[in-house]
C-alpha positions in Angstrom: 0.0 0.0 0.0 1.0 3.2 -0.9 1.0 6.3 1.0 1.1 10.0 -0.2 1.0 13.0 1.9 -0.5 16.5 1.2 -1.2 19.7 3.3 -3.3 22.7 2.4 -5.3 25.5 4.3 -8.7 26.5 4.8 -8.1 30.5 3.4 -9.9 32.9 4.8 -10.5 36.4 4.9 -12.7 39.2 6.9 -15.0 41.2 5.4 -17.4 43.5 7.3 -17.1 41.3 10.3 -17.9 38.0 8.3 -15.2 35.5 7.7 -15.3 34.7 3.4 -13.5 31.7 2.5 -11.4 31.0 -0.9 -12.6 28.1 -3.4 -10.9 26.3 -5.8 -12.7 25.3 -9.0 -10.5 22.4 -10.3 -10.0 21.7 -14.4 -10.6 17.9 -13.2 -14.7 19.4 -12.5 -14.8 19.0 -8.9 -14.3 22.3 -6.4 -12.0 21.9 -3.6 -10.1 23.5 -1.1 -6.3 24.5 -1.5 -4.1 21.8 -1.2 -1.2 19.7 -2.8 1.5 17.1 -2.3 4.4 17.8 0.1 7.8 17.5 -2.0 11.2 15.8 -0.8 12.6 17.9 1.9 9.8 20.2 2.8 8.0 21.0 5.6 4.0 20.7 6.0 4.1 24.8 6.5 6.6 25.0 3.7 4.1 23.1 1.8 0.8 24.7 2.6 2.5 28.1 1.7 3.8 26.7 -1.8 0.6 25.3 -2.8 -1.4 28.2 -1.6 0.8 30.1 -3.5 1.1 28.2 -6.5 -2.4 27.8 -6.9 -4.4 30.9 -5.6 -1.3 33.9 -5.8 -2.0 34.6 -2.7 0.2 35.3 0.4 -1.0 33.9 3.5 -0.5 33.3 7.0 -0.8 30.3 8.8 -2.6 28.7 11.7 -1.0 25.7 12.9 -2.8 25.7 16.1 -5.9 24.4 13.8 -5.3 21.1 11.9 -7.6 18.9 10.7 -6.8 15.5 8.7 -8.5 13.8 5.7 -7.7 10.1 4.9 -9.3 8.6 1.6 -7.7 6.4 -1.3 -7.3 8.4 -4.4 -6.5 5.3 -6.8 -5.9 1.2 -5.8 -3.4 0.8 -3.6 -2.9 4.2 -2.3 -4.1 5.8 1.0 -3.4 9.7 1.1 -3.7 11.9 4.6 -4.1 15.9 3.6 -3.4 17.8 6.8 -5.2 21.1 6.5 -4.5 24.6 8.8 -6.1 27.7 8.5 -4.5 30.8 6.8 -5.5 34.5 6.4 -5.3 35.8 3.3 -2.6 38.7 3.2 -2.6 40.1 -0.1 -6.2 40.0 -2.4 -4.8 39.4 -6.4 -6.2 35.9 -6.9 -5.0 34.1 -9.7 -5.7 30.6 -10.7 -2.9 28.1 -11.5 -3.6 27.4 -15.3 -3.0 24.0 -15.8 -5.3 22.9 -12.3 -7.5 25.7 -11.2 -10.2 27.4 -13.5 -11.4 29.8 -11.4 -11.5 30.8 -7.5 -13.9 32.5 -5.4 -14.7 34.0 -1.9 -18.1 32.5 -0.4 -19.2 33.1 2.7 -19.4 29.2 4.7 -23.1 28.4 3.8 -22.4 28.9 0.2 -19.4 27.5 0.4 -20.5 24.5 1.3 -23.2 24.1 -1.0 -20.2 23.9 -3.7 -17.8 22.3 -2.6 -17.7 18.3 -4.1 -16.5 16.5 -1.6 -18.1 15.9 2.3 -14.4 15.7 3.9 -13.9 18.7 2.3 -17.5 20.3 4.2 -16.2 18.6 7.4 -12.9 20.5 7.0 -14.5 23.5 6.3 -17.0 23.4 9.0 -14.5 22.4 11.7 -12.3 25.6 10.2 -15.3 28.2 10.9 -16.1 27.0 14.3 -12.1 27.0 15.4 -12.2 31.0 13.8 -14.9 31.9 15.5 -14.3 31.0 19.0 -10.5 31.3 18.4 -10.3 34.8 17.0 -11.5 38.4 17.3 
């Protein structure tokens, strides 16, 4: 059995009190959360930051304090844990990755998660909005 790791974050940003959080439309149809594989000698913040940035443009910070862990099989034989944090968005010039992200966009956590694809992915996000709100100011 193989095993991958990836790590990604649960972007957010505050807007008139409200926390909006970024979406990833994927070329492969299905709408996501940022995220990717960790590469030989990085670390899981390393990671989250180069995917984040790779994918979205953005410049973020990160939450470690906040994980939460996915575990599914993406293909026969492979089992794959994506760790995701929480990270404020700290620049606003969104632009998608060409060859894996279509389009991104803010949505407030209700419609959030009536777009995102996958129920881990809801989970994540859910568990995200309830660590922001009783976590910060």
């Amino acid at each position: 059995m193989k095993k991958e790791r990836s790590y990604g974050a649960v972007v957010y940003k505050k807007e008139n009190g409200e926390y909006l959080y970024l979406i990833e439309y994927m070329r492969l149809g299905h709408i996501s959360l940022p995220k990717g594989h960790i590469e030989e000698g990085e670390t899981p913040l390393e990671c989250t930051l180069r995917e984040i940035r790779e994918e979205t443009n953005l410049k973020v910070e990160v939450d470690m304090n906040f994980s939460h862990t996915i575990t599914y099989s993406p293909k026969p034989d492979t089992i794959k844990d994506v760790t995701f944090f929480v990270a404020e968005a700290k620049s606003s010039d969104l632009v998608p990755q060409p060859e894996e992200v279509s389009s991104l966009a803010w949505r407030k956590k209700e419609d959030a998660l009536k777009v995102l694809t996958f129920q881990s992915d809801k989970d994540t996000l859910v568990d995200a909005d309830h660590y922001l709100n009783s976590h910060k100011k």
